[in-house]
C-alpha positions in Angstrom: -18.3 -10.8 -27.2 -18.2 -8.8 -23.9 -14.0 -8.1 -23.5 -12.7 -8.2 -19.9 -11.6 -5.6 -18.1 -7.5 -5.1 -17.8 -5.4 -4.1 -14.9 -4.0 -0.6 -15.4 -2.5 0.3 -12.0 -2.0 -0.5 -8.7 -3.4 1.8 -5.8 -2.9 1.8 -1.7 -4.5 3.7 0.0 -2.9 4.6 3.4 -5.2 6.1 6.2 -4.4 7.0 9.9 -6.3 5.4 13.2 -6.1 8.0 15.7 -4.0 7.6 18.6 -4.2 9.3 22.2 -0.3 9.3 22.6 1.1 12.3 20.0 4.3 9.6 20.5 2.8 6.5 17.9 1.1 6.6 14.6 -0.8 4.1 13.0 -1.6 3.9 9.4 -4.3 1.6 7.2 -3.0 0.6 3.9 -5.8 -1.3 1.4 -4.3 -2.2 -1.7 -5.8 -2.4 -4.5 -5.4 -3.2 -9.0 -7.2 -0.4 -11.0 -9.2 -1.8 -13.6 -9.2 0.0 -17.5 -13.2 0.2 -16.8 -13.0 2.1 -13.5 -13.4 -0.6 -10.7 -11.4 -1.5 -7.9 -10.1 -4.5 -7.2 -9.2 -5.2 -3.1 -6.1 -7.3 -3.1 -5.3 -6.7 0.3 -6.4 -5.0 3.1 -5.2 -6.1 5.8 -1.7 -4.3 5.8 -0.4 -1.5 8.0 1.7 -0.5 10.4 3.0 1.5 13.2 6.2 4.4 14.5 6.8 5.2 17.5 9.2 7.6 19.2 10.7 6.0 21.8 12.4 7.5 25.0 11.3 10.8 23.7 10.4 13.7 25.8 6.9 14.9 26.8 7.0 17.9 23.9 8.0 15.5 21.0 5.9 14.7 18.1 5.6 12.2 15.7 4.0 14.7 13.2 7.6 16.7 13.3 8.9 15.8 10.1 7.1 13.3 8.6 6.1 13.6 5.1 4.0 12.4 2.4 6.4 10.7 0.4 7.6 9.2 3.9 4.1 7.0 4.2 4.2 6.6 0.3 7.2 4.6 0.0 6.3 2.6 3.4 2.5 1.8 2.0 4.7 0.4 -0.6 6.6 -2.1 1.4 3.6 -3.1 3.6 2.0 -4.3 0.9 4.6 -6.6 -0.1 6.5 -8.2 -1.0 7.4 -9.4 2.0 11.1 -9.7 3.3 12.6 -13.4 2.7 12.0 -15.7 5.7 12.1 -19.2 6.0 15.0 -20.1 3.9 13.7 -18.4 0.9 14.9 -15.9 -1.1 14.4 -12.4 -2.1 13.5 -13.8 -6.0 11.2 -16.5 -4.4 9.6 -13.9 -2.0 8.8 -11.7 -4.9 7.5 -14.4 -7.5 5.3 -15.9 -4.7 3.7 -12.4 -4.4 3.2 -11.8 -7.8 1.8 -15.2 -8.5 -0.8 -14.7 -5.4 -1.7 -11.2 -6.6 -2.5 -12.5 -10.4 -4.6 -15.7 -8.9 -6.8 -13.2 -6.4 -7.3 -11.4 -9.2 -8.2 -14.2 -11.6 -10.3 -15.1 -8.9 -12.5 -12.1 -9.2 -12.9 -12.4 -12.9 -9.6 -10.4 -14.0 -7.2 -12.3 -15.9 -3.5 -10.9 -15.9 0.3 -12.4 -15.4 1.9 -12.0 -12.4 4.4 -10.3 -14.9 2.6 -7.9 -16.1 1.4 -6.6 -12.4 4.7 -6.5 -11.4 5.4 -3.6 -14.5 2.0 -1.8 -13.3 2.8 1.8 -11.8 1.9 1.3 -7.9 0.1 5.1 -6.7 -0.3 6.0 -2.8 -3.6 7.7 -2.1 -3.7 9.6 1.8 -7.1 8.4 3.3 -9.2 11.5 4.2 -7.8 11.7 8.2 -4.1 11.3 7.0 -4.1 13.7 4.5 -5.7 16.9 6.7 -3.2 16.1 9.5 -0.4 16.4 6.8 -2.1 19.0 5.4 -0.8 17.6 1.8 -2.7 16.8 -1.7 -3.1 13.3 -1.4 -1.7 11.6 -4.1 1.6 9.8 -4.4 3.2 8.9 -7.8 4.2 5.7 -8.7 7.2 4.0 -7.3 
């Protein structure tokens, strides 16, 4: 009997689309369960998002100060879960998430509670582009 593989982690890996203007970034973030077996799992990857400095002068950058752990904990919150709108609540904002993650997964032949995913260590991985214009290593803990 052939034993499925489990979830061991949870990976996002945030990448940068160039910009023209040295005012706005704009970072990629795919996120993604680690299976015990090697493979990847896409769960999402359609999350990202965008800074801007606004009413700065012609010599600022958005490059001054930001950091690695910066885009770490915001890959984080773009992935979800998302803020409560709608009447719901935090709680139901975060089950809903959980659940959705555990039935793609199911889905692609992976079997796991929403529970349990929720428990998983969550890594940040800098996409090639991002991580040479930090100039960092690459990998962020878990949260």
């Amino acid at each position: 009997m052939t034993r499925m593989a489990g979830v061991v982690r949870l990976l996002t890996v945030a990448d940068l689309h160039e910009r023209a203007d040295p005012h706005e970034l704009a970072v990629s973030a795919r996120h993604e369960a680690v299976l015990d077996d090697g493979r990847h799992v896409v769960l999402l990857d359609d999350r990202g998002w965008t800074e801007g400095l606004r009413g700065a002068g012609p010599d600022a950058d958005i490059w001054q100060g930001l950091s690695e752990r910066h885009i770490a904990e915001t890959a984080r919150v773009v992935v979800g879960p998302d803020e409560p709108f709608g009447g719901r609540t935090q709680r139901d904002m975060e089950e809903s998430h959980w659940a959705w993650l555990a039935a793609k997964l199911g889905a692609d032949g992976v079997a796991v509670e929403a529970a349990e995913l929720r428990r998983l260590p969550h890594d940040v991985v800098l996409g090639d582009r991002l991580r040479a214009r930090l100039g960092g290593t690459g990998l962020i803990g878990p949260a």
